[in-house]
Short mmCIF file of the C-alpha atoms (twelve columns), coordinates in Angstrom:
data_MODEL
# 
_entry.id   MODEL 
# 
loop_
_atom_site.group_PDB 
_atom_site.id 
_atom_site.type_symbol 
_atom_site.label_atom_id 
_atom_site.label_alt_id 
_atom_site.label_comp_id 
_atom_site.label_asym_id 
_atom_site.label_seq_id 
_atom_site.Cartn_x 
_atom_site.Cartn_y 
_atom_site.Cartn_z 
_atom_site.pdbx_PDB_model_num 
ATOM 1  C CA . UNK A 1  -10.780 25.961  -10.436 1 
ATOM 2  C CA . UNK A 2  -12.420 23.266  -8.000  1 
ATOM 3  C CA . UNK A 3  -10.723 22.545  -5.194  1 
ATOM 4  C CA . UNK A 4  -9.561  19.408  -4.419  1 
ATOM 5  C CA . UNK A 5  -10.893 16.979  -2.355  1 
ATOM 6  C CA . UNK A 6  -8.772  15.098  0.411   1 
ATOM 7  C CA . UNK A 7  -11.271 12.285  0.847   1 
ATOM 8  C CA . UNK A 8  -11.039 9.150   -1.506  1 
ATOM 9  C CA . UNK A 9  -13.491 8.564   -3.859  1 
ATOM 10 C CA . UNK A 10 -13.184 4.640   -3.307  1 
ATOM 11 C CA . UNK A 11 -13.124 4.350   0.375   1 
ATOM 12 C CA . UNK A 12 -13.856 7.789   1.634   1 
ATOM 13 C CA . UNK A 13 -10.932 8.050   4.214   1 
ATOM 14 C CA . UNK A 14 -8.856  10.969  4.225   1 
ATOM 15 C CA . UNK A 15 -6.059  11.272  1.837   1 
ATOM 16 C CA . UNK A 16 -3.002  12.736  3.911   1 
ATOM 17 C CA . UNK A 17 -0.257  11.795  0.896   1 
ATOM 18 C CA . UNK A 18 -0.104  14.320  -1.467  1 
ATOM 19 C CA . UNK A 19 -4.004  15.252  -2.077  1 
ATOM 20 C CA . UNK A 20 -3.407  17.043  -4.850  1 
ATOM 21 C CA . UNK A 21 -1.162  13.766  -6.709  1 
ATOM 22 C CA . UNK A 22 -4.439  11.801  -5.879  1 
ATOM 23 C CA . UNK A 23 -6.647  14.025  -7.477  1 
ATOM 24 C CA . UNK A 24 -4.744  14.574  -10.873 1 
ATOM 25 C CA . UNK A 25 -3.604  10.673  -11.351 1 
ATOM 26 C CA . UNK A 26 -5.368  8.531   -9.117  1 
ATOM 27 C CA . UNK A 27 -8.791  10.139  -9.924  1 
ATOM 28 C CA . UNK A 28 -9.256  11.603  -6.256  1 
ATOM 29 C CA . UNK A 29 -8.625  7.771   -4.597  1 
ATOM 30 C CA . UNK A 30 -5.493  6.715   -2.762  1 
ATOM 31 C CA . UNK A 31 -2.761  5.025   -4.988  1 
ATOM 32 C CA . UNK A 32 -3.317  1.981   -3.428  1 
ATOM 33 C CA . UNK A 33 -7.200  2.375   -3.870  1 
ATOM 34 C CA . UNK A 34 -6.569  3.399   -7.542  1 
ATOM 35 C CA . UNK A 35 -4.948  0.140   -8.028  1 
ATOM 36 C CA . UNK A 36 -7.680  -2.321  -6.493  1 
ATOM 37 C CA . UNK A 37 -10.635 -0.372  -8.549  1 
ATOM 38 C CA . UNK A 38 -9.088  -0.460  -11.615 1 
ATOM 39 C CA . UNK A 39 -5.571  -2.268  -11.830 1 
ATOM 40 C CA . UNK A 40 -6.077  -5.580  -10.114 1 
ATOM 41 C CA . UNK A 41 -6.968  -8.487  -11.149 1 
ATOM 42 C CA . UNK A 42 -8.237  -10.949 -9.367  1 
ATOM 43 C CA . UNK A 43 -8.488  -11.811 -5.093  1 
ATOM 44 C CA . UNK A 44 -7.476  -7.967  -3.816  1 
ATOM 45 C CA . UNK A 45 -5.241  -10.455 -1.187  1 
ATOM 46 C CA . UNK A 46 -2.909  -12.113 -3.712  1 
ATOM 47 C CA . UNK A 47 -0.867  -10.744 -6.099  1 
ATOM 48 C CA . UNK A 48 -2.004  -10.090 -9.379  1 
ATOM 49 C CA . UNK A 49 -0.617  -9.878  -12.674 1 
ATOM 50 C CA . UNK A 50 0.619   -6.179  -12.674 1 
ATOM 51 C CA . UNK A 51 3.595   -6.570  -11.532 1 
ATOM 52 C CA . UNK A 52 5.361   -3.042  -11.449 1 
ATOM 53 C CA . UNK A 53 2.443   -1.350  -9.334  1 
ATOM 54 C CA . UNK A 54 0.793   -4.269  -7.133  1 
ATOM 55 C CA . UNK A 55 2.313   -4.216  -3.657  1 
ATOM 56 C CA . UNK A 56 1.550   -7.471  -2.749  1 
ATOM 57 C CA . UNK A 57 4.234   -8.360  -5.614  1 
ATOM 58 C CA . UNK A 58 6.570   -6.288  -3.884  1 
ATOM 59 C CA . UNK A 59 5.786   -7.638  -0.413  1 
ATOM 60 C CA . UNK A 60 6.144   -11.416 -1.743  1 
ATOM 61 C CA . UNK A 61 9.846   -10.715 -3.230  1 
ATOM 62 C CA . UNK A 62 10.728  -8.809  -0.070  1 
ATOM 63 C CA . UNK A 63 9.914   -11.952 2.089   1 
ATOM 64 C CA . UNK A 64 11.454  -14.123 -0.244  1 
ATOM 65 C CA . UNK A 65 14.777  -12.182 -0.212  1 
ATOM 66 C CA . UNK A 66 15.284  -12.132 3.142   1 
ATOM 67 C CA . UNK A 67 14.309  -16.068 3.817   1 
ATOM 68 C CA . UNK A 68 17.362  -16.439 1.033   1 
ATOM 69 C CA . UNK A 69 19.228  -14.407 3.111   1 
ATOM 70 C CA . UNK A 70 18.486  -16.690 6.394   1 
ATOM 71 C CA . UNK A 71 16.149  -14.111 7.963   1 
ATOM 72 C CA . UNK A 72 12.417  -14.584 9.022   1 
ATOM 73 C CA . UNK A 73 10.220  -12.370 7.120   1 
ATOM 74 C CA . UNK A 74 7.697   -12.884 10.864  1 
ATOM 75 C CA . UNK A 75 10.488  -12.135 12.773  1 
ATOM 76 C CA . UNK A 76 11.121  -8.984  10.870  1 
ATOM 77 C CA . UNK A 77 7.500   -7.787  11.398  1 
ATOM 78 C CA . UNK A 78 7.113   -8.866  14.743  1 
ATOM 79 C CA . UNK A 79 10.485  -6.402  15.536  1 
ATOM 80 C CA . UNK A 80 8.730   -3.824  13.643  1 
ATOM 81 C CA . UNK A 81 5.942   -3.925  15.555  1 
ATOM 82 C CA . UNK A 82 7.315   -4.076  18.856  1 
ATOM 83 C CA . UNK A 83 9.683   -1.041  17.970  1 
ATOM 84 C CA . UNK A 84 6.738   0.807   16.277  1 
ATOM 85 C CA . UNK A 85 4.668   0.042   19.935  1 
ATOM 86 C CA . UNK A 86 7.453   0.983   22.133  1 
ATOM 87 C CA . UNK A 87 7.714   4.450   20.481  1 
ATOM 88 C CA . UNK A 88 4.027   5.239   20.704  1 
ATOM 89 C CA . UNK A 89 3.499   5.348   16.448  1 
ATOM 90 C CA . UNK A 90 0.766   3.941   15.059  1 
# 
């Protein structure tokens, strides 16, 4: 049985999520990878018209959700990031 391969076929980074997942469904590419090569539709920085798998669908709803809810999606991501800074993650 080959072994498998934790580098993606489409970008050739390391694969660090679930190697073995990426080999059997995402033909040896990360999900997200997967998805641009053979999923998307279109400018890979807009959404496109698969809508259950493409994040930037799920990133558009997310900000529009919480400007309904009277929050800045920028303010929310500019928290993250100083958060994420202050505890030394990447």
């Amino acid at each position: 049985m080959p072994s498998v391969s934790d580098s993606c076929k489409r970008c050739g980074r390391k694969i660090e999520v679930d190697p073995a997942l990426s080999a059997d469904v995402f033909e040896g590419m990360h999900w997200l990878c997967f998805h641009l090569e053979f999923e998307h539709d279109g400018d890979p920085d807009r959404p496109c018209s698969d809508y259950s798998s493409c994040p930037w669908w799920t990133i558009r709803h997310y900000e529009e959700r919480l400007r309904d809810l009277g929050v800045s999606p920028e303010e929310v991501i500019q928290s993250a990031i100083h958060r994420h800074a202050g505890e030394g993650t990447p």
